[in-house]
N, C-alpha and C positions, 0 to 999 in steps of 0.2 A: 504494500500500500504506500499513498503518498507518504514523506516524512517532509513537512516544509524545512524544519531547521533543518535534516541535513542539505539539501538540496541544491546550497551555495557551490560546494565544489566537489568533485570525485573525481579521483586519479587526475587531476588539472582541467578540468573541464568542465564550463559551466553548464549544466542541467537543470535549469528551473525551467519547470514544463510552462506552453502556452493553455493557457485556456484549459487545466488541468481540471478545477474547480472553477465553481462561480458562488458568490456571494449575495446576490441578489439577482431580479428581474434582469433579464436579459437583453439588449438593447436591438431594435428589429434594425436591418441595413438600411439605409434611406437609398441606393441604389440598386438595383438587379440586373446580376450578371450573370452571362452564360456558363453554366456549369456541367462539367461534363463527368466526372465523376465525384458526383452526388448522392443520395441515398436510392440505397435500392429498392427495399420495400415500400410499400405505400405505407402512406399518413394513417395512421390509427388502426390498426391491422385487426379485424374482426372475427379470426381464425381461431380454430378451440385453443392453440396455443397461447396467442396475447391475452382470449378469457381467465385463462388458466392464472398467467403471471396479474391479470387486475382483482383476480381474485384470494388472492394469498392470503395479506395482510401481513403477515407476521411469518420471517425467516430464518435462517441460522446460517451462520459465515464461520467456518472453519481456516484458520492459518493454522498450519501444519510444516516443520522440514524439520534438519539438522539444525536448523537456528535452535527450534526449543530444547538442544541440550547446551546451553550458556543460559537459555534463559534470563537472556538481558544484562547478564553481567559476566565477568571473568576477572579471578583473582580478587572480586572483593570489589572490582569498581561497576559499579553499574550507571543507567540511560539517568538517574539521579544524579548523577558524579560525573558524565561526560563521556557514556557509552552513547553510541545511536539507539535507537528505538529494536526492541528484540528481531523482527525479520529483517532489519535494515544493520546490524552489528555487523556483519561482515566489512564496511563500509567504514566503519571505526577507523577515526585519527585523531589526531592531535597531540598533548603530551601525556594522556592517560592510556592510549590506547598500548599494550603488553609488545615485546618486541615480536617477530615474526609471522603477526598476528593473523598477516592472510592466509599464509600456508596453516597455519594453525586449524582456520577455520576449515581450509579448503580440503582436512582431514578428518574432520568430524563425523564425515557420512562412515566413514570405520568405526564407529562408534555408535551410532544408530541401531537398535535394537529394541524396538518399542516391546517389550513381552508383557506389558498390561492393556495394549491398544485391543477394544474389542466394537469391532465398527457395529454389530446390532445392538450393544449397551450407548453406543454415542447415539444410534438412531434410536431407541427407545426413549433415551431421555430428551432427546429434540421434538418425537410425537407426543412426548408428556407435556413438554414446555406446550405446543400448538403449532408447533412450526410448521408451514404447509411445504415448503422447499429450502434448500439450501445449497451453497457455494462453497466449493472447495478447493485447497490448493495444489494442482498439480506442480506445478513450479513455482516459486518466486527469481525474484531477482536475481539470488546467487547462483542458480540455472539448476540446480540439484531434482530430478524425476522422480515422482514418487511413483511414478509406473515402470515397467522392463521396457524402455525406449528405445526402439533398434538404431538412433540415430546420434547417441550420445551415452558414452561408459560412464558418466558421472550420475547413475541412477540408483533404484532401489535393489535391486538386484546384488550391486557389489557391495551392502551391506550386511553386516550377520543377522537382521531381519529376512531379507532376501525378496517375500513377498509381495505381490502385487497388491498396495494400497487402494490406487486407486479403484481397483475392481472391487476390494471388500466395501470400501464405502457407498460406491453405487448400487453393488448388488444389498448389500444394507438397508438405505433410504427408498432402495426404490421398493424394497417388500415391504417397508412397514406404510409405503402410502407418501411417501415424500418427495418431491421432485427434486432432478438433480441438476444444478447446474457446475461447468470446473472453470476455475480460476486460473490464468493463464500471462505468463509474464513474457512481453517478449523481449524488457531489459533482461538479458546475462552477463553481471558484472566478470566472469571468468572465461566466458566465451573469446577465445581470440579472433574471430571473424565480428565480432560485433561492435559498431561504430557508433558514435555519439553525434559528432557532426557528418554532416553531406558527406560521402566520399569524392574525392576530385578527380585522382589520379586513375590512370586506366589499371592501376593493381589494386588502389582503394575498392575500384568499383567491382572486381571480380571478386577481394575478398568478401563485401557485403551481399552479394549477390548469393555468393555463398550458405550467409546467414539466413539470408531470406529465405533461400530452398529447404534449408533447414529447418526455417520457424513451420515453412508450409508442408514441410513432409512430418512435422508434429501430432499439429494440428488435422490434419487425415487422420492420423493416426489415431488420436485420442476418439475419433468421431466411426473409426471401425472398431476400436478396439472396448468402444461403450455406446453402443449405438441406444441403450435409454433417456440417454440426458438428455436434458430438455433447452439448453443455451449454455454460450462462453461470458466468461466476463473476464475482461483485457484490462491489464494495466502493461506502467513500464512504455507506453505508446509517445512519451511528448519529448522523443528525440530529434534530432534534425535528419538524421540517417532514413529514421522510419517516416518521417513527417514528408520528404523529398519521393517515396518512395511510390507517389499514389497509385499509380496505376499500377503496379501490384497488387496493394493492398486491395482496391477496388477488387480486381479479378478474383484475388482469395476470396474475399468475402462473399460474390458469387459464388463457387467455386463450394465452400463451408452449403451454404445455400442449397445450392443445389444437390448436395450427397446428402442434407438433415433437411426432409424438406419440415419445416414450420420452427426452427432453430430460433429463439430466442436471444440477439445479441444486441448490446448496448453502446450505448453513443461515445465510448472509450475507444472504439477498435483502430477508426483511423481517420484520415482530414481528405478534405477536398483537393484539387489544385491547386490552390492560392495559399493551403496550409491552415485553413481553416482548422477546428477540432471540434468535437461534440454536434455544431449545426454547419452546415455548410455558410459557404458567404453570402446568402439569402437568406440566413435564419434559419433554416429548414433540419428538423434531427435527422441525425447519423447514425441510423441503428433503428432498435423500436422502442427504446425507453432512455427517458436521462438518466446519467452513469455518474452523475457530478456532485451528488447529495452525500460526500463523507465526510461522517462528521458535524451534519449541521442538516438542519431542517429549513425549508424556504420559511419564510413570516407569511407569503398570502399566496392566497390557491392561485392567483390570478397571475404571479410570477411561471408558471408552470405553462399556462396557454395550452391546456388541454394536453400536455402531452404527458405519458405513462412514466412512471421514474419509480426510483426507491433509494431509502436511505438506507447507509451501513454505518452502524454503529457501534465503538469499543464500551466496555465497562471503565476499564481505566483510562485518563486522557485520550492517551495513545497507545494503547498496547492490543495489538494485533495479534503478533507472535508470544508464546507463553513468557510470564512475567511471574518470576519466584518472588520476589518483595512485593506485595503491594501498600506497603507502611508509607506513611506521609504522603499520598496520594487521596485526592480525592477518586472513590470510585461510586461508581454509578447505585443506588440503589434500585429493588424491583419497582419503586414509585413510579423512581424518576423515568423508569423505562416505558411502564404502561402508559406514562403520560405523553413520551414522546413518540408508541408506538402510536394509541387513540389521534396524537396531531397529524399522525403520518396518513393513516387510513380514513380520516376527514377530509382529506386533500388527495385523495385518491392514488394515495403513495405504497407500495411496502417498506414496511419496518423489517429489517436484517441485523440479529445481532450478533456479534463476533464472539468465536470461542479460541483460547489457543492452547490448544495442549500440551502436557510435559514429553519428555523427551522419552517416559516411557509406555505414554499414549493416555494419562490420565487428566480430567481436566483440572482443574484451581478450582478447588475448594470453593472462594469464591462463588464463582460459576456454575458450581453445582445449587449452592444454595439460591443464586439469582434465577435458574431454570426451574425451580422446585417450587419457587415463589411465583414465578410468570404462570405457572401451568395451573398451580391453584387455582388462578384471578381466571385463566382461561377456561379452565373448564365450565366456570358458572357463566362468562359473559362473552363469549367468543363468537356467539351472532352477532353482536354491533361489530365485530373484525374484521368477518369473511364475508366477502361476495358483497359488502356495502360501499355505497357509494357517496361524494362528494351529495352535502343537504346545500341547498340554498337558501342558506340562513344568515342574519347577523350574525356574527362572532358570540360565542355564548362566556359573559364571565365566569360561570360555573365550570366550564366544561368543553369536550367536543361533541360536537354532532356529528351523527353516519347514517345514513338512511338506504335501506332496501324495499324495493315494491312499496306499501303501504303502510309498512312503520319506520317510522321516526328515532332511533336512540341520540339519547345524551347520557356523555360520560361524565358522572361530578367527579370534580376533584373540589371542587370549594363548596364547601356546604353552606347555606346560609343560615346564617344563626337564627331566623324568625323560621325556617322550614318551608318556606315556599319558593319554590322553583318556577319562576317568570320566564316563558318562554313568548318573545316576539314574534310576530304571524304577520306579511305583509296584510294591508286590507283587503286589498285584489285578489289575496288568493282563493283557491277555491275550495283547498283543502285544511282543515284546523285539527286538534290533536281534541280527540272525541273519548280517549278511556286512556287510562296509564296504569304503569307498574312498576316495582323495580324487580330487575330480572333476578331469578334465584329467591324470591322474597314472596308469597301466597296473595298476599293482600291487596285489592287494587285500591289506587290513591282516589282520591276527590282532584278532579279537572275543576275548576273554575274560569270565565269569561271578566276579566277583569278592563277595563274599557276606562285607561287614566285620561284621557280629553286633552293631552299635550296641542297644544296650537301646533298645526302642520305634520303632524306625525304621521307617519308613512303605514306605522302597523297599529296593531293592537295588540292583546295580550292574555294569555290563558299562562293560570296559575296552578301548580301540581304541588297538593300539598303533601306534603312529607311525613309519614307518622313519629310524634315525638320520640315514642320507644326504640324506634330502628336503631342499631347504631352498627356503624361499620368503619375497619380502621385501615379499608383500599377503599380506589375509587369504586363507585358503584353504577349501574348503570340503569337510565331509567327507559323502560320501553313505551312509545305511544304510538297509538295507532290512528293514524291520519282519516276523514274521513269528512266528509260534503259538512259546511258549516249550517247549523238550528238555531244560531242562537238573530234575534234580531234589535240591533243597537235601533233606540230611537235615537232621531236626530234634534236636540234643541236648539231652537235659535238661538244663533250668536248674539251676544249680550257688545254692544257696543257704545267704545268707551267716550 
């Protein structure tokens, strides 16, 4: 994954990607020009596959290599003190970093031997959490295969593991009901054919050329070699080498396309002609969903312009790859996640949460008890999750809204202290909230039509009252079901002043 701090220099070369992320609303082009390798699929892709990924909600992101046996530190110094970030340690400089420390690493996969890794205990507990799919990593950066990859000895195979990972994880997920997508780097900081800037020279360009045959005879590969999965997710993409590269990359992507057909891949994989990334220089996405949300959730639905995305998000800061200290860090509680999962699926986003496991395939502690906690909340409330959609409502200061067919949920996180929950209804509309409940809870609430007379107000207002005795210490979720309004406001004349 991204690491902005390290990102300044590697090996002497500056690498801060374009258009890696984005921070806000995206600015449309004020000109339109001819583009010729642009996105392949159509806009808004209606196929059971794209149903499948708007219907998730809630995912799991697995980082997985030889990184997780440092586990973010060596010798006592860690990503606290002046390591890089755990998948990104190999990368380590400065005056902390241990002498020899590439070779060091570059030896580690001798060392690998996960004999507690049991991929239907990881999938069990990702179907307990709710998770409808998840991402995994067949490579990162350091180029290390967690599959027997005919096209590179730096894989699973030459270690005393031996076994093909990535097969137990797909064959895993995909019996317990899980969709699979793989994670895929095509930065390899050890790879000697692999170039950071443009290549110039006519032996630059044969070595990169090289690399490319290589990224693409991977990439086949992983797509014969597990033909379940359901999409790729690309990083490692915002070099100049790759970025120069388009019409490769264009043809690949066909190319993926056309041996998976309904493949699911994100607006990371590659750029236009002009070096665009994510949208082309029209504005238009690169892929079938934005790939841009890590780490951060947009503020308004309206930033998104309809299009499909999702967010990946760590427990701690930044810890991707497994992290032995979590001390003096803030890390994520199950709160804070439900809450940013409910912003994500109100915005018609999936939520992705990161797990990284130890080096002998067990997760952090942590993590177990953050999955243990999500799956409780989910079991009672997991229809406002799946298969709901963007409400066209005010923003609620309670809560998030989701709505499917003809109910309405709102998620509290703020309860009100007087117990009644004021929900805004345009006047126009045609539909008003006609019975309530909270989900998991017997009892239906008292609706009320409450009509405050504000000069020029847009809506009006039904009030759901709360029973005082409830009491609950997660969000809760309240179900209403939408339906033709009875109630009929008189109008009094305005009183003029």
């Amino acid at each position: 994954m991204l690491n902005k701090i390290l990102l300044s220099t590697i090996f002497g070369l500056s690498i801060i990607p374009a258009n890696a992320q984005w921070n806000g609303p995206k600015k449309k082009p004020t000109e339109t020009k001819e583009i010729k390798y642009g996105s392949i699929t159509p806009k808004h892709r209606t196929d059971a596959s794209m149903e499948a990924f708007r219907n998730y909600g809630l995912g799991q992101f697995i980082h997985w290599g030889v990184y997780a046996i440092p586990g973010n530190e060596w010798n006592g110094v860690s990503a606290k003190g002046g390591a890089a970030a755990s998948e990104w340690i190999r990368s380590w400089s400065g005056k902390t970093v241990p002498k020899d420390w590439t070779k060091i690493y570059d030896n580690l996969y001798k060392q690998f031997d996960p004999k507690s890794f049991n991929a239907n205990a990881w999938a069990k507990q990702a179907k307990d959490m709710g998770a409808k799919y998840m991402i995994f990593t067949t490579k990162h950066h350091d180029g290390f295969a967690l599959w027997p990859t005919k096209y590179s000895d730096y894989n699973i195979t030459k270690t005393p593991y031996k076994k093909d990972i990535i097969k137990e994880v797909v064959d895993a997920y995909t019996e317990a009901g899980i969709d699979v997508y793989l994670y895929f780097s095509v930065l390899e900081w050890n790879n000697p054919d692999y170039m950071y800037k443009a290549p110039q020279t006519e032996e630059e360009k044969k070595k990169y050329n090289r690399f490319l045959q290589y990224t693409r005879n991977q990439l086949l590969e992983l797509l014969d070699n597990y033909p379940q999965i359901k999409g790729l997710w690309f990083d490692g993409t915002w070099d100049q080498a790759w970025i120069q590269s388009y019409d490769f990359t264009y043809n690949l992507e066909k190319e993926l396309r056309d041996k998976h057909p309904g493949l699911v891949i994100g607006s990371r994989f590659r750029n236009d002609e002009f070096g665009s990334r994510h949208f082309d220089s029209n504005g238009d996405l690169l892929g079938d969903y934005e790939q841009g949300w890590e780490r951060k959730l947009p503020a308004k639905y309206e930033w998104l312009d309809g299009n499909d995305w999702d967010a990946v998000m760590t427990i701690p800061p930044n810890g991707w790859g497994y992290m032995k200290d979590w001390s003096g860090i803030y890390t994520k509680t199950s709160d804070d996640l439900i809450e940013l999962l409910m912003k994500s699926v109100s915005m018609n986003g999936n939520f992705v949460l990161n797990f990284g496991p130890d080096g002998l395939g067990k997760m952090h502690p942590g993590e177990d008890k953050i999955a243990k906690e999500i799956g409780e909340w989910m079991k009672i409330n997991s229809e406002a999750v799946y298969g709901v959609r963007h409400a066209n409502l005010d923003e609620s200061k309670y809560g998030y809204f989701t709505q499917k067919e003809d109910n309405l949920y709102l998620t509290v996180f703020n309860r009100p202290v007087n117990n009644i929950i004021r929900i805004a209804i345009d006047k126009k509309a045609t539909e008003i909230p006609v019975s309530a409940s909270i989900i998991g809870h017997q009892k239906v609430l008292e609706v009320k039509h409450s009509d405050m007379g504000f000069d020029l107000d847009k809506n009006t207002y039904y009030d759901i009252l709360l029973p005082k005795d409830y009491n609950s210490n997660k969000a809760f979720v309240i179900k209403m079901k939408m339906g033709k309004s009875v109630d009929k406001t008189e109008k009094l004349m305005d009183a003029k002043m």
